[in-house]
C-alpha positions as a printed Julia matrix, in Angstrom:
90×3 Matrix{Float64}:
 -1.51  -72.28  37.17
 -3.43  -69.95  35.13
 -1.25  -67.73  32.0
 -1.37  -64.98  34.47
  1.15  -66.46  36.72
  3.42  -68.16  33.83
  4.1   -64.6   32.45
  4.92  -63.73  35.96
  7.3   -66.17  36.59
  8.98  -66.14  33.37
  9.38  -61.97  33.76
 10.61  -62.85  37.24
 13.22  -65.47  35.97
 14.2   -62.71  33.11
 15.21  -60.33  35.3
 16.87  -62.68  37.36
 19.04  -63.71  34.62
 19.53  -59.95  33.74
 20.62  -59.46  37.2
 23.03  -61.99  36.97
 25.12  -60.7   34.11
 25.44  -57.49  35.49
 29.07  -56.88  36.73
 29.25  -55.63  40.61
 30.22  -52.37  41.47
 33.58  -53.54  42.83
 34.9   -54.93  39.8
 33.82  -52.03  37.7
 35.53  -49.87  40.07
 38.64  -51.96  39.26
 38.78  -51.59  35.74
 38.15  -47.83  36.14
 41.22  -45.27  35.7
 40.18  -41.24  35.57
 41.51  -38.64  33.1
 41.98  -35.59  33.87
 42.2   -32.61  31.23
 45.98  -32.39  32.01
 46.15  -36.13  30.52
 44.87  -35.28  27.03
 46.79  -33.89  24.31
 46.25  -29.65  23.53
 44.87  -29.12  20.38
 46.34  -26.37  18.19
 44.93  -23.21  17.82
 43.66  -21.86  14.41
 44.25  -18.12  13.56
 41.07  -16.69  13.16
 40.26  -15.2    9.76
 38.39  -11.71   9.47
 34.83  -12.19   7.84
 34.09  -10.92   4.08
 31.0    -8.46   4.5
 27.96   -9.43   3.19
 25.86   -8.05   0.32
 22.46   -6.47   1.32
 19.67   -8.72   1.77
 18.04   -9.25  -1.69
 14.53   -9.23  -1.91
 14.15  -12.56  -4.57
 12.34   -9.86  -6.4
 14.92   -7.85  -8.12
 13.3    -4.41  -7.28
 14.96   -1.69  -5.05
 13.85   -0.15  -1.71
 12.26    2.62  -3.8
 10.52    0.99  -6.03
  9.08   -0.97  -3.8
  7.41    1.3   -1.58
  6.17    2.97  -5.0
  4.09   -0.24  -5.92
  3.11   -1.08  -2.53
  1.61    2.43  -2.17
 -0.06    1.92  -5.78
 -1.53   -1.76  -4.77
 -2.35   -0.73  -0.84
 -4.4     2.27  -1.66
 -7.6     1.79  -0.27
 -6.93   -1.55   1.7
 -7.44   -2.46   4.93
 -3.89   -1.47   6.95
 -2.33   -4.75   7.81
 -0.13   -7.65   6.29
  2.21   -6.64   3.71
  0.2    -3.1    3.16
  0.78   -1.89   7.02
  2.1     1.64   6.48
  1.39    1.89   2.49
 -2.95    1.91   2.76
 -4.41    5.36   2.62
């Protein structure tokens, strides 16, 4: 027998032993009991708590609205009109 057939057989007898120790259906049907959600316990409700509102988005930069517009309109002028200068070039 060439190696070609040994790793055949010895796949073959794997499985076989795999197969084996694999409980039938019956007896897992057996051991098998259903729940149903009226089995299991209710859990308890939490009162909901209202939300704090949130600050305004900060820009990392420290600047306001205003004065950013202001220095984008100072840096955009005479760009092209796209990226961060879309609506500030001239």
């Amino acid at each position: 027998m060439n190696t070609r057939h040994w790793i055949s057989a010895l796949a073959s007898v794997g499985l076989g032993l795999c197969w084996l120790t694999m409980p039938a259906a019956s007896q897992a049907a057996d051991n098998f009991t259903a729940v149903t959600a009226a089995d299991k316990p209710a859990k308890a409700q939490k009162p909901k708590q209202a939300k704090a509102p949130k600050a305004p988005g900060n820009t990392g930069s420290g600047e306001s609205k205003a004065e950013r517009d202001k220095r984008l309109l100072r840096e955009c002028r005479g760009k092209a009109n796209a990226g961060a200068c879309e609506g500030y070039a001239s």
